[in-house]
N, C-alpha and C positions, 0 to 999 in steps of 0.2 A: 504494500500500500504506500502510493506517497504521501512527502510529507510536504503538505503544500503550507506556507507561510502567511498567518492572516494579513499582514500589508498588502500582497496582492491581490487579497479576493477584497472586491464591493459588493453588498449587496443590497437591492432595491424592490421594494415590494408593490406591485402592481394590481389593480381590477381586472381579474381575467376570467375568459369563459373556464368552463368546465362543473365537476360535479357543485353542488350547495344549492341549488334553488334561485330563491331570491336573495340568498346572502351573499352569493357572487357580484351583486349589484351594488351590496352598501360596502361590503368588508376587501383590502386587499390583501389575496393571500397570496396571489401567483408569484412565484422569488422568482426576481433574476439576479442571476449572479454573473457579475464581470471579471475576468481573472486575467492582467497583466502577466502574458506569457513569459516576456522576459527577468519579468522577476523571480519567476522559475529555478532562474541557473541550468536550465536543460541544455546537454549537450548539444550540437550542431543537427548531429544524425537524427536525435531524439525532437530535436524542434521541427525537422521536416516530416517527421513520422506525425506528430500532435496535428501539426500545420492538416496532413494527408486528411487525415482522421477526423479533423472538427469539420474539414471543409467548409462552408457556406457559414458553419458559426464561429470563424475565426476572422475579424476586421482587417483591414489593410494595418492598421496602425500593433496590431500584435495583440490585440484584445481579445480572449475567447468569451465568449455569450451563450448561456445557458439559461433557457427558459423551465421553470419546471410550472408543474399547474395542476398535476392529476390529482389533489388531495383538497382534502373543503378547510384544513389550516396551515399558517404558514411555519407553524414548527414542521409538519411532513412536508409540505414543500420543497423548507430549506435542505431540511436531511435528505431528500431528495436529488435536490441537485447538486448537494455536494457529493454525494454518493454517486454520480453522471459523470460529476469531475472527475473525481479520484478515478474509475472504470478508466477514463479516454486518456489521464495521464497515465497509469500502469500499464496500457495498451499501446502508448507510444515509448512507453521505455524499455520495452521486449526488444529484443534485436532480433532481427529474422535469421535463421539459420542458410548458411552459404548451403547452394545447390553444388554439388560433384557434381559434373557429368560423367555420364558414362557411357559404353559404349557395347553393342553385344557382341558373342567370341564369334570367331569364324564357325564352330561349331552350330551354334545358334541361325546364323547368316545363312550357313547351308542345309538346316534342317526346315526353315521358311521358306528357300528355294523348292528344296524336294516337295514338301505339302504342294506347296503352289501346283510345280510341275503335276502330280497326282489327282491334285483338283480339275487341272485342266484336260488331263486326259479323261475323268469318269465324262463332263462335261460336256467332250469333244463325241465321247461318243452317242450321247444324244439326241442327234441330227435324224436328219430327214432318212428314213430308209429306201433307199432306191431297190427295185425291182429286180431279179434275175433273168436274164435275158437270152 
């Protein structure tokens, strides 16, 4: 889990749709929460994995924005969207593992010819049966 530092996060509690009724109208519970990526300290690799990852909820200016709203108060909201956060940070600090390539043995190469050839032969002789004349 990271450990994300309260300086970076704002948060701002807005009127949004979702479950409560009519109390959606008086009360604001919806959190947003804005989180100054670079105050992070995330590594380079790790900033463009977050960056990949938030897509469209990450600003020009380095800002991630996280709307939460499924819950009718704004204490599940918040724990909510910090729990968004935390997810999308721990998911951009995984390194992906390097791919080998690799490549099949000549054995292999030539047991996929033979099939082949085999297939085309049952195949081949499927055709049209001409007449004895």
């Amino acid at each position: 889990m990271a450990d994300i530092p309260e300086h970076a996060i704002s948060e701002k509690f807005l009127a949004g749709s979702g479950p409560g009724g009519q109390n959606v109208n008086k009360v604001a519970t919806a959190c947003q929460l804005r989180v100054d990526v670079f105050a992070l300290g995330l590594a380079p690799d790790a900033y463009r994995r977050l960056k990949t990852l938030a897509g469209s909820r990450m600003t020009a200016a380095g800002e991630l924005i996280i709307l939460a709203r499924s819950f009718r108060t704004q204490e599940a909201n918040r724990a909510d969207a910090r729990a968004r956060l935390n997810e999308l940070v721990d998911a951009a600090l995984v390194r992906p593992e390097k791919r080998i390539k690799t490549r099949p043995s000549k054995a292999a190469k030539a047991k996929r010819v033979d099939s082949k050839k085999a297939r085309s032969s049952i195949k081949a002789g499927r055709g049209r049966v001409k007449p004895d004349q």
